[in-house]
C-alpha positions, -999 to 999 in steps of 0.1 A, spaced: -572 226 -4 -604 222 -20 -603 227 -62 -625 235 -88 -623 233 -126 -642 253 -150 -643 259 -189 -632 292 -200 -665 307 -211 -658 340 -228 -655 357 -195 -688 347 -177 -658 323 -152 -643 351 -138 -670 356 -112 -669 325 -102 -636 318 -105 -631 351 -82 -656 339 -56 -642 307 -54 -607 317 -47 -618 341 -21 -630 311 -6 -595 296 -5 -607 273 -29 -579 262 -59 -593 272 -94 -585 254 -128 -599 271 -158 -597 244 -187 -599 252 -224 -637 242 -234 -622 231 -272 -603 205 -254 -625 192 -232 -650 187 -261 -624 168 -279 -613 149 -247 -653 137 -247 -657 127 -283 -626 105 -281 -645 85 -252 -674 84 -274 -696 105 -257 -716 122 -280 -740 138 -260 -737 172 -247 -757 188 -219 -748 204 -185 -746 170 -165 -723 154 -191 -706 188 -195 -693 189 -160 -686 151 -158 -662 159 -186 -647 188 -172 -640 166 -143 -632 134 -159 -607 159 -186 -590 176 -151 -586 140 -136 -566 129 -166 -545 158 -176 -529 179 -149 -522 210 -142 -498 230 -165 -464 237 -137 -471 276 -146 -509 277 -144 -508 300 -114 -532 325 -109 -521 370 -107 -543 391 -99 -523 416 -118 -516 403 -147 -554 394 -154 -562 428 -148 -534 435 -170 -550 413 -196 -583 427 -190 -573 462 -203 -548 450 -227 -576 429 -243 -599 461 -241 -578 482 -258 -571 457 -289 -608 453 -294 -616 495 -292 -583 493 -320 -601 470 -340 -635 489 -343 -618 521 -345 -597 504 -378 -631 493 -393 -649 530 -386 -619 546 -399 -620 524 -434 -651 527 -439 -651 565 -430 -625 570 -456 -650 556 -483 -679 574 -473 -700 597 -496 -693 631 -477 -720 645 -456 -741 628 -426 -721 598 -427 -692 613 -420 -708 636 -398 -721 608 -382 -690 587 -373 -667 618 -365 -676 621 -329 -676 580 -324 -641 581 -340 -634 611 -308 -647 593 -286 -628 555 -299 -595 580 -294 -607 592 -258 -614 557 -244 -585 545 -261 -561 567 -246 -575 562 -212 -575 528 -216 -534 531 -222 -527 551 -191 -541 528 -170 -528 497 -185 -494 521 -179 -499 526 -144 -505 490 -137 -475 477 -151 -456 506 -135 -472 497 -100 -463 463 -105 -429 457 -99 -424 422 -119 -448 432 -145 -426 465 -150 -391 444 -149 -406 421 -177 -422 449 -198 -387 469 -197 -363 436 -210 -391 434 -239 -393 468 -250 -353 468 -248 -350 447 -278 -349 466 -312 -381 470 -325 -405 464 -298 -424 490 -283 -443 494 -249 -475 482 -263 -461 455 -275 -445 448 -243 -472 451 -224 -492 424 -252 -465 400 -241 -471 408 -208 -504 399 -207 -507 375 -230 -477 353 -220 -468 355 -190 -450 319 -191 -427 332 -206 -390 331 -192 -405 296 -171 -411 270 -199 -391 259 -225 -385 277 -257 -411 246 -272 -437 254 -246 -432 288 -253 -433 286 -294 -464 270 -289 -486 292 -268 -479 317 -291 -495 293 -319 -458 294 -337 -443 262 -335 -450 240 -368 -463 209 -365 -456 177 -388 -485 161 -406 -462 126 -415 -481 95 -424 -455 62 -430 -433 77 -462 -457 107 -471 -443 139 -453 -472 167 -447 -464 205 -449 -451 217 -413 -484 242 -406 -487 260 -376 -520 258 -350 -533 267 -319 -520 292 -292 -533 324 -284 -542 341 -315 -553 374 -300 -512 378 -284 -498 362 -320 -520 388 -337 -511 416 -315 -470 414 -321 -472 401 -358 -467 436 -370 -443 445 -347 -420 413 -350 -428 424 -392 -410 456 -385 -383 441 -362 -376 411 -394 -372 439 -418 -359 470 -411 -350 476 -369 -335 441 -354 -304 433 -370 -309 395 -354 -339 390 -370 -333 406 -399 -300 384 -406 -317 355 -398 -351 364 -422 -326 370 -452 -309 340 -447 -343 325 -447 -350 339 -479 -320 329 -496 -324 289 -485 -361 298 -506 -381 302 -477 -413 323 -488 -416 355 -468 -449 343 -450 -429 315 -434 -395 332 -429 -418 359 -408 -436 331 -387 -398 316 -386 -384 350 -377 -420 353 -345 -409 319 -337 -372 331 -329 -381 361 -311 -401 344 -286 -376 323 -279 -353 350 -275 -378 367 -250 -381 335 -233 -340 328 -225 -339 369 -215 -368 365 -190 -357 335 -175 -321 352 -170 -331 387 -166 -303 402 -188 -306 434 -210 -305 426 -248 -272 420 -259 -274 413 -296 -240 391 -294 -260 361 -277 -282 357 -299 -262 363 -334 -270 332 -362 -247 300 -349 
């Protein structure tokens, strides 16, 4: 089969990326940061859409494939409307803050019906990303073991959903860091670096940091155990949450791979 690699480009691939496959060609969507970094490390310099592409090819050449890079229809329209929602959440946050500090009158007046109308499209927006998991049989199986365990909702299900759907074939590394939760050493001969955290997919780590938050300190009696114990060794909170985000993906990750309902016994502090 015929492949093709592209940079992910904000969207403007899917198009093409569609196209291509209906063509029964194989389509690799690379990440453009990397590919930019792949370049400078050979010394190229130079940037324009000749040595672009010879990159992208040249980066695709060197690197293959992740094993789990396969391509769902479903689950990027999943992604699509999951991703849609967020960002009408996000305006609708900013409009409402700034609506709350607003001289009364035709400002408020103003942003009244847009704050409607954010609700409308919002809500619609959630049915359908409903329906499609429900139509979906694997999507719905997954969503349902993640909103089983104690303080994680169906929106937050279906975030993970979308966002990772790795999970439960990679290892509990793999999956740490596509989240953008494992730490990382920074270690040079006898100096030793604070362990920081990078990368991954910030809009899913965003999405669930509140909910994992909730699940660390008052609904999850795993996680909360293990984010007190975390405390006590002197861990600040910050890190004992990212610690705690860390531990419930790899949970997720061991109860999708398995399938089993949440049974807090198997993952009790050892």
């Amino acid at each position: 089969m015929t492949k093709a690699v592209m940079e992910a480009s904000g969207g403007y691939e899917r198009d093409w990326a569609k196209a291509m496959r209906q063509a029964d060609i194989e389509v690799r969507i690379v990440d453009p940061k990397r590919v930019r970094n792949f370049a400078l490390s050979a010394g190229r310099l130079a940037k324009n859409d000749a040595i672009d592409a010879e990159m992208i090819a040249w980066f695709a050449e060197t690197f293959s494939e992740g094993a789990t890079q396969v391509y769902d229809a479903a689950c990027e329209e999943l992604q699509a409307l999951v991703k849609a929602r967020s960002a009408l959440v996000n305006v609708r946050a900013r409009l409402q803050c700034q609506s709350e500090h607003a001289a009364p009158g035709l400002v408020q007046k103003a942003q009244a019906p847009v704050l409607r109308c954010l609700d409308n499209e919002i809500a619609k927006l959630e049915d359908a990303i409903s329906a499609k998991v429900k139509s979906t049989p694997d999507l719905a199986e997954r969503a349902e073991i993640i909103e089983g365990v104690p303080g994680l909702g169906e929106t937050t299900a279906t975030n993970l959903v979308a966002g990772l759907p790795e999970l439960g074939e990679v290892s509990d590394k793999i999956a740490s860091a596509l989240i953008g939760a494992a730490p990382y050493d920074d270690d040079s001969g006898k100096r030793r670096g604070h362990r920081q955290i990078k990368g991954g997919r910030r809009w899913v780590r965003n999405a669930i940091y509140m909910p994992c938050v909730g699940a660390a300190r008052l609904n999850n009696p795993v996680l909360m155990a293990f984010y007190d114990r975390l405390i006590a060794r002197g861990k600040k909170p910050k890190a004992a949450l990212v610690a705690c985000m860390r531990k419930l993906i790899v949970i997720l990750n061991t109860m999708l791979a398995r399938r089993p309902k949440w049974d807090p016994s198997r993952y009790a502090l050892r």
